[in-house]
C-alpha positions as CSV (number, residue, x, y, z in Angstrom):
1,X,0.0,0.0,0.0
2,X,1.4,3.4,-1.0
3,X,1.4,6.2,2.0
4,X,1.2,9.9,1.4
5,X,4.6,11.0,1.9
6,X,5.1,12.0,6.1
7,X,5.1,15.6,5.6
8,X,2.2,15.5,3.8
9,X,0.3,13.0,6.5
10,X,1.2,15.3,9.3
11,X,0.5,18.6,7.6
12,X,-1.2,20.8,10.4
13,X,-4.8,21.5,9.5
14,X,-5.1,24.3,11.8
15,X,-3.3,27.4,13.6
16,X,-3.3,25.1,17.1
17,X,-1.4,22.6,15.1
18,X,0.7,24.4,13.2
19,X,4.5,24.5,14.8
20,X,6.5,27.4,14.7
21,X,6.8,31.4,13.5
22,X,5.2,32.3,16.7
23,X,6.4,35.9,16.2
24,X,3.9,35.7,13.0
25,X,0.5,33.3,13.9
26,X,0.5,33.6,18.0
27,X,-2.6,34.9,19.4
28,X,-1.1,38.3,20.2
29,X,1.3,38.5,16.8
30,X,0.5,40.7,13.8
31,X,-0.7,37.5,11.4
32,X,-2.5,35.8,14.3
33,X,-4.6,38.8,14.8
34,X,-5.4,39.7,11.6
35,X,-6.4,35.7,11.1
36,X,-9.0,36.0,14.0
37,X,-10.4,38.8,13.1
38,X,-11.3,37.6,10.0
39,X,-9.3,40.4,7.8
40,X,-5.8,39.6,6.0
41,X,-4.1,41.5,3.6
42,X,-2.4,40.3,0.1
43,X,1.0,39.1,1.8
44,X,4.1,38.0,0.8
45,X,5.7,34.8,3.1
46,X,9.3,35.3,2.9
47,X,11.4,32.5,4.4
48,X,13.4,29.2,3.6
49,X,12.1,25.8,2.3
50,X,10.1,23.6,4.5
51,X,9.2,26.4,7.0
52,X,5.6,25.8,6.8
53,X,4.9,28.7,4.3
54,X,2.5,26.5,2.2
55,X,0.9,25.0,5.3
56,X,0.3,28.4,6.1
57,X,-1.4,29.5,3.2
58,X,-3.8,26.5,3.8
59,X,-4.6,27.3,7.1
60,X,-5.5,30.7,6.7
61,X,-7.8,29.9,4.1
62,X,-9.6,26.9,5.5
63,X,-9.8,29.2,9.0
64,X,-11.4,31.7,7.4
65,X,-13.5,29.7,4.8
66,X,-12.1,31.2,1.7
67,X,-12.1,29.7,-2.0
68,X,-8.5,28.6,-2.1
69,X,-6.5,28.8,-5.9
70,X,-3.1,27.5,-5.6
71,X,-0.7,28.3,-9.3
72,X,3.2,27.3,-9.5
73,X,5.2,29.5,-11.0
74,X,7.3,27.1,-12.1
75,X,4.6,25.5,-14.5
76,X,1.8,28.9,-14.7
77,X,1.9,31.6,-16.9
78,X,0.0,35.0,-17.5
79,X,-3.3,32.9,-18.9
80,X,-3.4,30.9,-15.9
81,X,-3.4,33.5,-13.6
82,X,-6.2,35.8,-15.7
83,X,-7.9,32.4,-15.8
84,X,-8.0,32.5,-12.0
85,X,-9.0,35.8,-11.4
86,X,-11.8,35.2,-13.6
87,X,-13.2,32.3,-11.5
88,X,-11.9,33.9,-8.3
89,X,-13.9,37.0,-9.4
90,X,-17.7,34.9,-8.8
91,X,-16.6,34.8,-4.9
92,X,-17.0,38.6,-4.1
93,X,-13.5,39.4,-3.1
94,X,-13.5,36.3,-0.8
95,X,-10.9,34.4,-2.9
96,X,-7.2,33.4,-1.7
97,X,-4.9,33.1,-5.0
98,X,-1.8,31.2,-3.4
99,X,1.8,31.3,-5.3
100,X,4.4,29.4,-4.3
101,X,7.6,30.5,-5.6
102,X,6.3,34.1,-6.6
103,X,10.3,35.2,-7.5
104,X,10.5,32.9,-10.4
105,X,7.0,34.6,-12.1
106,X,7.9,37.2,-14.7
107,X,7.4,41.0,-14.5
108,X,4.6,40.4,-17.1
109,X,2.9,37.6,-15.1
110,X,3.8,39.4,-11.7
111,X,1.8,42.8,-13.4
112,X,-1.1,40.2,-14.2
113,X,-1.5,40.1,-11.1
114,X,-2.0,43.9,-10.1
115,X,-5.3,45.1,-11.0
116,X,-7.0,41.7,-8.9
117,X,-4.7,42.5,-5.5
118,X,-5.4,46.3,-5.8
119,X,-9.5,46.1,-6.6
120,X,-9.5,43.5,-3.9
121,X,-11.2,40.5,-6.5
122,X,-8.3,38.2,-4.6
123,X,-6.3,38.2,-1.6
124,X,-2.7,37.0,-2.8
125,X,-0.8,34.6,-0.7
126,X,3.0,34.8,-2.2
127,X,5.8,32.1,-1.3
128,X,9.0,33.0,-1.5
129,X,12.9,31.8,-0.6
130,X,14.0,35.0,-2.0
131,X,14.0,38.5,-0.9
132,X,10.6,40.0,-2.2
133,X,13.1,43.4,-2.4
134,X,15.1,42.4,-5.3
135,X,12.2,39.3,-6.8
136,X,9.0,41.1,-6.6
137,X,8.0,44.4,-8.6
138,X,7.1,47.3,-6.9
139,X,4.1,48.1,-7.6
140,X,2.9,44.4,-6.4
141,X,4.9,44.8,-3.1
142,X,3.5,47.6,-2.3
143,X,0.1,46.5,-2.5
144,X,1.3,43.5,-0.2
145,X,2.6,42.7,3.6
146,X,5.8,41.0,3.7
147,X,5.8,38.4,6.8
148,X,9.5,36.7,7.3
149,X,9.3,32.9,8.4
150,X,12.1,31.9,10.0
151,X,13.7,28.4,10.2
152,X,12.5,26.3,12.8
153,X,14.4,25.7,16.3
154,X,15.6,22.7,17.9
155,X,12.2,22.7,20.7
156,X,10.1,22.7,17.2
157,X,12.3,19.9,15.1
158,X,12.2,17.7,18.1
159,X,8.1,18.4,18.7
160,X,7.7,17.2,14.8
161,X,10.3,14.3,15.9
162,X,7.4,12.4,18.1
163,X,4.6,13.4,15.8
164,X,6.8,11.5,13.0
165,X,7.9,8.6,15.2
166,X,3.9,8.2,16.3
167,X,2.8,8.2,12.8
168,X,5.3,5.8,11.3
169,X,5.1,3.3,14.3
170,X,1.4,3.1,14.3
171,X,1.8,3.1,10.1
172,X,4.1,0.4,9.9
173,X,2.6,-1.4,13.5
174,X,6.4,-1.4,14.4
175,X,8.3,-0.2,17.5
176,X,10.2,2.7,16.9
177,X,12.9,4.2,19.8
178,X,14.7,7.0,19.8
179,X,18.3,6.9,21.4
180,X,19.8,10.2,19.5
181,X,17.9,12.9,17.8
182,X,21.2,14.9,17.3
183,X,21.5,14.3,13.6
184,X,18.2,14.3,12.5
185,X,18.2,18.0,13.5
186,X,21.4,18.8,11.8
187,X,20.6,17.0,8.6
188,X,17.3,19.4,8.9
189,X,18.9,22.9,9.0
190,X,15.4,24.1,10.5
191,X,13.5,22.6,7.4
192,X,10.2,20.0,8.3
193,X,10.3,18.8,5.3
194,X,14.1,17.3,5.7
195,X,13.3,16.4,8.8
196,X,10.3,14.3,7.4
197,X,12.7,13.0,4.3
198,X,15.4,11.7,7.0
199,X,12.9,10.0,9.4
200,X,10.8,8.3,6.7
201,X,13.7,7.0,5.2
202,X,15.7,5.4,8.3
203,X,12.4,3.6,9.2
204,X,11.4,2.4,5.6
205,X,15.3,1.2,5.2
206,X,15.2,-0.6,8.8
207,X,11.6,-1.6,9.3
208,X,12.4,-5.0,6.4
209,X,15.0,-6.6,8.5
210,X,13.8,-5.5,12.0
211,X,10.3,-5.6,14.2
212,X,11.9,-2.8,16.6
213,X,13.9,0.5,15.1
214,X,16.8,2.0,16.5
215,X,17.1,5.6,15.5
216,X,21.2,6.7,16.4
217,X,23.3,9.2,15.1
218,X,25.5,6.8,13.3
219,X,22.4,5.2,11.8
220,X,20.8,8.3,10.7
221,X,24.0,9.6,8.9
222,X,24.8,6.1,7.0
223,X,21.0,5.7,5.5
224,X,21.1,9.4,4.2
225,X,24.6,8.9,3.1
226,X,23.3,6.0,1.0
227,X,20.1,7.5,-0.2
228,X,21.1,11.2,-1.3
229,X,18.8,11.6,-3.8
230,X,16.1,10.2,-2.1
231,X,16.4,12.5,0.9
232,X,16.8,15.2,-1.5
233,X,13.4,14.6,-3.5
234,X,12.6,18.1,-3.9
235,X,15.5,19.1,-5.0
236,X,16.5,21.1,-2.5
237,X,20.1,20.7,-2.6
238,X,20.4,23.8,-4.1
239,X,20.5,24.9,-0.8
240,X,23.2,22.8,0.3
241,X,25.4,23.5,-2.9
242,X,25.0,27.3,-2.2
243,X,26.4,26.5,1.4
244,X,29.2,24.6,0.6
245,X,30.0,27.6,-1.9
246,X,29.7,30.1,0.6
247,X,31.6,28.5,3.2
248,X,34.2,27.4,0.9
249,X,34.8,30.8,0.0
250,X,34.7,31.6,4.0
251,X,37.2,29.1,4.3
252,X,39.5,30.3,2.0
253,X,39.1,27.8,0.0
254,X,39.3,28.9,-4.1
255,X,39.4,26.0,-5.8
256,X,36.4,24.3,-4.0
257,X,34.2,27.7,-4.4
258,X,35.1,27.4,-8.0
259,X,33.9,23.8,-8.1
260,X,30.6,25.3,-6.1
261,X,30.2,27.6,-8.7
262,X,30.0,25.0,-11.9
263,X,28.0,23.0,-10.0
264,X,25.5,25.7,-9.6
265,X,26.2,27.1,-13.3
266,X,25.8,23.4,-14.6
267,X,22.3,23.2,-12.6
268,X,21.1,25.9,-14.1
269,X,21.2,28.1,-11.1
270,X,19.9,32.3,-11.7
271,X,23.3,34.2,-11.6
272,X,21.8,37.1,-10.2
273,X,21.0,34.5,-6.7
274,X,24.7,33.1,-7.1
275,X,26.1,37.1,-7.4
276,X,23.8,38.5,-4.3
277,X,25.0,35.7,-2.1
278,X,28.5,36.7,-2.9
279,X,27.3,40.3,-1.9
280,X,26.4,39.5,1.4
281,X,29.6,37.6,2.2
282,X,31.6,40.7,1.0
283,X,30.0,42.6,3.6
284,X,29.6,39.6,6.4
285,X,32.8,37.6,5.9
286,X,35.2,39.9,4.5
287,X,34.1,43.0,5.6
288,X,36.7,46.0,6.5
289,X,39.6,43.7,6.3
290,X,39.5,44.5,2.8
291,X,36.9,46.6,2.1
292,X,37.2,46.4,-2.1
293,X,35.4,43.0,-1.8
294,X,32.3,44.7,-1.3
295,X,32.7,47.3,-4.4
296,X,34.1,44.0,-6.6
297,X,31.2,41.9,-5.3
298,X,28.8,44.9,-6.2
299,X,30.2,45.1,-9.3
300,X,29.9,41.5,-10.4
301,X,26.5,41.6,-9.1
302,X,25.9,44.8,-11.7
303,X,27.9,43.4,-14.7
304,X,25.8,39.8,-14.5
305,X,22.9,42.0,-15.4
306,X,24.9,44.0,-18.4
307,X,27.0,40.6,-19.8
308,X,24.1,37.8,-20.0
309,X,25.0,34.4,-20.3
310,X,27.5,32.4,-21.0
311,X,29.9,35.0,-20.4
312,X,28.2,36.0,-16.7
313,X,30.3,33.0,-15.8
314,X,33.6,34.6,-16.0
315,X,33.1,36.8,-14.2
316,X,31.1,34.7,-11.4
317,X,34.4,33.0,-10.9
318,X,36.5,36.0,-10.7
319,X,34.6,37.5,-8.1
320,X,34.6,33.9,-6.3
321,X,38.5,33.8,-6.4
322,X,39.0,37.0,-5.7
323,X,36.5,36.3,-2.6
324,X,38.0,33.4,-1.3
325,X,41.5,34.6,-1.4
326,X,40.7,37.9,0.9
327,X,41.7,38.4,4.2
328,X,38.5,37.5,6.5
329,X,36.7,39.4,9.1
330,X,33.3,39.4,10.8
331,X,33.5,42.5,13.2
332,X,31.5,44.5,11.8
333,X,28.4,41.6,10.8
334,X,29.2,41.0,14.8
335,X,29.1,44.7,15.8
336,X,25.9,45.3,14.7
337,X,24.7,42.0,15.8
338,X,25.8,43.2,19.4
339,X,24.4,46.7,19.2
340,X,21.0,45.3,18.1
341,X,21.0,42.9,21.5
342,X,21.8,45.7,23.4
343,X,18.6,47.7,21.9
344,X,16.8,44.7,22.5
345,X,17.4,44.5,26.3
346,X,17.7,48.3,26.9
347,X,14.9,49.7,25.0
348,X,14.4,53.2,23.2
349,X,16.9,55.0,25.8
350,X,17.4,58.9,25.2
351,X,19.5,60.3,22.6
352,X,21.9,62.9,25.1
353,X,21.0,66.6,24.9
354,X,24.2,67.7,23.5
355,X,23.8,64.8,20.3
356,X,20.4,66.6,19.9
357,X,19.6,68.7,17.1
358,X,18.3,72.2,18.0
359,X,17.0,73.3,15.0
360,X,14.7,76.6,17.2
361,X,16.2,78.7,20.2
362,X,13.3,77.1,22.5
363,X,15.4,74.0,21.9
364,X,18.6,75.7,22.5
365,X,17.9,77.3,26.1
366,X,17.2,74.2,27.3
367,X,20.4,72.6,26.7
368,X,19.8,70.8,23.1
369,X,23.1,70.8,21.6
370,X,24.9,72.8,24.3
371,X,27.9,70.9,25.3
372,X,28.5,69.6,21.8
373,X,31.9,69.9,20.0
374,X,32.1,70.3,16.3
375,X,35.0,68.0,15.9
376,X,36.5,69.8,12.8
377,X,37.2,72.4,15.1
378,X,40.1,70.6,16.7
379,X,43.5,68.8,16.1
380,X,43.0,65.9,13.7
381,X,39.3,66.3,13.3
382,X,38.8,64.6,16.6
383,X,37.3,65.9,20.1
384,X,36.9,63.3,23.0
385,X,33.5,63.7,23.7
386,X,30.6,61.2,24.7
387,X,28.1,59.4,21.9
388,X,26.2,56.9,23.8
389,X,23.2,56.8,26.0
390,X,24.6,57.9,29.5
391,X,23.2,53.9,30.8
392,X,25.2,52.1,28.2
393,X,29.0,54.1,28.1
394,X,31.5,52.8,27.5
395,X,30.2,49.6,25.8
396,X,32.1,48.1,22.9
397,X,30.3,46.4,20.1
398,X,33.0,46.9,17.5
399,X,36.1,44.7,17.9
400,X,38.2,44.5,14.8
401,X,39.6,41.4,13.1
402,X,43.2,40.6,13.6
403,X,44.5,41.8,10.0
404,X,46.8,44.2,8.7
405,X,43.5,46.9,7.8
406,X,41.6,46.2,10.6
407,X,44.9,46.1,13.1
408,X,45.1,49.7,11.9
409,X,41.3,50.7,13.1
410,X,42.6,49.3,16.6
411,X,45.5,51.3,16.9
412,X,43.8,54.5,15.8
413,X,40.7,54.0,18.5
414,X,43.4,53.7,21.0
415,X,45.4,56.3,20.7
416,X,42.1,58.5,19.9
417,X,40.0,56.7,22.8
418,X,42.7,55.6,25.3
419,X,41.2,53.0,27.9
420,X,37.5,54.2,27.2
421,X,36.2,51.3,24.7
422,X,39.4,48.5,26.0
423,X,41.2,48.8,22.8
């Protein structure tokens, strides 16, 4: 007897069931609200694979008893979606036009879309693994909320752990125990449906030789090992392929980031995806310990767009090398990292009076501005003077990478700041 595959046997039917993005669906959250009360907007879900963005989509229709149209932009096209908002347009504005994978529709089939989002004939449920930003016209975005999903954490993977075990045990009226879970949330990477993949395949391997199951580490690791392409049935190992080019080139590694690279190119893979990840490394991994990877990494991101295909490639790889063989730093991904913590825990605290701008003389007699130094004004463009919230001096959120350009920021906060920031 053929079995619906797990994730699709224990898709959650409802918001109660549904695990995970508590920021978005809980009671009190933005989503969850505008669920209850009956009211959503078009919206974009912006997050990885196997997130529950689909599931979500589902949900909020069958909750609010909506006529539910669901077009791949993989396989649709601009009659398919006119097609749509012509049926959709019988149910009174009450209809929910789901996309998955809205980055991969065309400006023409996106602008299809527009007149049906802004007359209100649908509400538009958008999926996306991309950043609506750069994938999704204006004019459409706009006209939309954009909700971020974000991947799920180890409490949720090992929640969906027993749900799986439960399923498949009672399934396959076999005993299934769980000694080590540890791999079966690192083969996941916060994705359900991986999780799913893993699980279902260990049990379907072991349940013809065994009436009881196992489930280790070492066990999980050697069934996936054997059955790549299995796990990987929705051929999401474009995600892992983009890793290992990423971290090879965090690892200094050029020759296996040029590998990366044809494996992606071969694949088929958008340039533009491949160049904006190299972007972000620029800025993330490289950062001011050589500061030109982010203008090269810009540029290769702009030239993809002027050069086209084949040629794209060439300059994909140069950018790549050229990446890979930079000096590394995160300070500054870390720096902003810290100072957004320290927001988080402190709150909005009061910008100083002398920071303040006194653009009136009301503002000026009562200190706005007073004890401010124009730091032009003095030897080397520099005046000691304090920049932080009087409850949170002294704090240091930027601490440079050991390398030649970034030793150089250390030595000049030092001799500018003496002891104040522990430089």
């Amino acid at each position: 007897m053929n079995h619906a595959p797990l994730a699709e046997q224990l898709r959650p039917q409802s918001l109660e069931a549904y695990i995970g993005q508590e920021h978005l669906t809980g009671p009190n959250a933005i989503l969850g609200r505008s669920i209850a009360s009956g009211n959503i907007p078009s919206m974009i879900l912006w997050g990885p694979p196997g997130v529950g963005k689909t599931t979500l989509a589902h949900i909020i229709s069958k909750t609010l008893k909506r006529e539910f149209y669901t077009l791949s932009a993989i396989s649709s096209g601009v009659k398919d979606v006119r097609q749509v908002i012509s049926q959709a347009g019988m149910f009174a504005g009450s209809a929910i036009l789901f996309i998955d994978e809205i980055h991969r529709f065309s400006k023409s089939q996106q602008d299809s879309l527009l007149g049906a989002v802004e007359k209100g004939t649908i509400t538009l449920i958008g999926a996306t693994t991309e950043n609506p930003s750069f994938e999704v016209i204006s004019p459409l975005l706009s006209r939309c909320q954009v909700y971020i999903l974000k991947p799920l954490e180890k409490q949720h993977l090992e929640i969906l752990i027993d749900k799986g075990i439960a399923q498949l045990s009672a399934q396959f009226e076999i005993e299934i125990k769980l000694i080590e879970k540890e791999a079966l949330i690192g083969l996941s990477g916060g994705d359900a449906r991986k999780l799913f993949n893993a699980l279902e395949l260990v049990v379907y391997q072991e349940k013809t030789s065994s009436h009881k199951i196992e489930i280790t580490n070492e066990l999980v690791k050697q069934v996936i090992q054997e059955n790549l392409a299995t796990y990987d049935k929705q051929g999401e190992m474009h995600y892992d392929i983009i890793s290992a080019f990423i971290k090879s080139m965090r690892g200094s590694d050029p020759n296996a980031a040029v590998y990366w690279l044809a494996r992606m190119i071969e694949g088929g893979e958008d340039p533009k995806f491949i160049a904006r990840r190299m972007l972000i490394l620029a800025s993330e991994d490289i950062g001011n310990a050589n500061p030109n990877a982010l203008l090269l990494a810009n540029a290769c991101f702009d030239a993809i767009a002027k050069i086209g295909w084949p040629e794209g490639r060439i300059i994909l790889s140069q950018t790549a090398v050229y990446l890979a063989n930079s000096p590394k730093s995160n300070s500054t991904y870390m720096a902003i990292k810290e100072a957004q913590s320290m927001v988080q825990k402190t709150g909005n605290l009061p910008v100083p009076l002398h920071l303040r701008n006194a653009p009136t003389k009301l503002m000026k007699d009562i200190g706005y501005g007073k004890e401010y130094e124009y730091a032009h004004q003095h030897p080397g463009n520099f005046v000691e003077l304090e920049f932080l919230p009087k409850a949170i001096q002294g704090n240091t959120f930027y601490e440079p990478g050991n390398n030649p350009r970034e030793n150089e920021d250390r030595k000049r906060m030092k001799d500018r700041w003496k002891t104040k920031y522990h430089y």
